[in-house]
C-alpha positions as a printed NumPy array, in Angstrom:
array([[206.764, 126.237,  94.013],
       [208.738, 124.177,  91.666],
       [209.228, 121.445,  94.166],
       [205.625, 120.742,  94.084],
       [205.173, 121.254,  90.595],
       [207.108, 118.093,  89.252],
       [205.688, 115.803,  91.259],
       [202.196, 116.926,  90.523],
       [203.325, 116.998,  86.76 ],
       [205.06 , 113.39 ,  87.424],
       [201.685, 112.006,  88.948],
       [199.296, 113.557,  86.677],
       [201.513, 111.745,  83.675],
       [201.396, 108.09 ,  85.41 ],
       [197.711, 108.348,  86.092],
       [196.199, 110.064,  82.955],
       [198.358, 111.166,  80.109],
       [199.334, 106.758,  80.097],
       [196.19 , 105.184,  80.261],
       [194.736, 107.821,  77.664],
       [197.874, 106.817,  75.247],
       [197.332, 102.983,  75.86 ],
       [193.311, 102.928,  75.122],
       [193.798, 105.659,  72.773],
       [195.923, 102.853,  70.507],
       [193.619, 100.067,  72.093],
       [190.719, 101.596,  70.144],
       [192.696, 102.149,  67.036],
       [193.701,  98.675,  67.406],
       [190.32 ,  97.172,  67.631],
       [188.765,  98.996,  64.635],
       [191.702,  98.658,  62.595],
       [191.287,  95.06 ,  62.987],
       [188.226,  94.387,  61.162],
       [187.876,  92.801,  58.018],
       [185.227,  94.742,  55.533],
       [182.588,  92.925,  53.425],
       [184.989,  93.92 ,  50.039],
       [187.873,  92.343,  51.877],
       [185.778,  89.342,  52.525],
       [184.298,  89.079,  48.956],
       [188.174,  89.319,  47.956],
       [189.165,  86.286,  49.96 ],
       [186.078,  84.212,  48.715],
       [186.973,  85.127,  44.972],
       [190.91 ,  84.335,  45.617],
       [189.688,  81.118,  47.779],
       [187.95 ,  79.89 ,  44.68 ],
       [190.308,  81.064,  42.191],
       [193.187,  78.543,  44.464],
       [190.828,  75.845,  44.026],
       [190.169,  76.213,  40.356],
       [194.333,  76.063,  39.831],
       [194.338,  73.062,  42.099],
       [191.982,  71.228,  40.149],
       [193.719,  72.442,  36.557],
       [197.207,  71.658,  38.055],
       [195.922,  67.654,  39.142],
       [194.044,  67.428,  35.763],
       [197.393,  68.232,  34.064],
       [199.501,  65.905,  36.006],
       [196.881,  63.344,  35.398],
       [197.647,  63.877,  31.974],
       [201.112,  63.888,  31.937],
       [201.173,  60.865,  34.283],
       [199.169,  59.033,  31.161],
       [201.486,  60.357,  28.67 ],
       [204.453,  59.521,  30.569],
       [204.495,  56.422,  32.934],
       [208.001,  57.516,  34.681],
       [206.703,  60.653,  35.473],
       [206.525,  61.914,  39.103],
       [204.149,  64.592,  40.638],
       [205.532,  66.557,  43.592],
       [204.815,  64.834,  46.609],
       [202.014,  65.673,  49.001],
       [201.983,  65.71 ,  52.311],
       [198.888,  66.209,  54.814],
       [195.25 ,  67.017,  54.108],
       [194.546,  68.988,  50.387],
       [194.028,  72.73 ,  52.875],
       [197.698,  72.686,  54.079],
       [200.399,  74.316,  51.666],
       [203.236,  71.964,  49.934],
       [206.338,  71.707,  52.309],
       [208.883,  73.063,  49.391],
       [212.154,  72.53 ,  52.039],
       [211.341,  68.839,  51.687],
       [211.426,  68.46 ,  47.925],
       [214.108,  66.357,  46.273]])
């Protein structure tokens, strides 16, 4: 009796105690995954806050540039939407 018991046990395991774990955490997965409309109003809000600074931050080294006619901004590389490169600063 125990002969045929482990491979039943064995088989049983493969074919439906592993799929049901895999889209068990498949489904989990996918609903976990979404963003919800207070997430989304957060990233607008921080999006526009980040802009606000960036605008305050050139106005101020316009300013100091005026003041100060050896002064040097931090260098920028790329388009205005990619993030300052701090490894390449002197």
């Amino acid at each position: 009796m125990e002969d045929v018991l482990v491979p039943i046990v064995a088989v049983a395991t493969l074919f439906l105690g592993l799929p049901w774990v895999i889209f068990h955490y498949i489904t989990k997965w996918k609903t976990a995954a979404t963003i919800t409309g207070e997430d989304e109003k957060l990233l607008d809000e921080l999006h526009y806050l980040a802009r606000q600074l960036e605008e305050r931050l050139q106005t101020v080294e316009r300013i100091i540039a005026a003041d100060n006619p050896e002064f040097r901004a931090l260098p920028r590389t790329g388009s205005e939407n990619e993030p300052y490169d701090f490894s390449r600063r002197n």
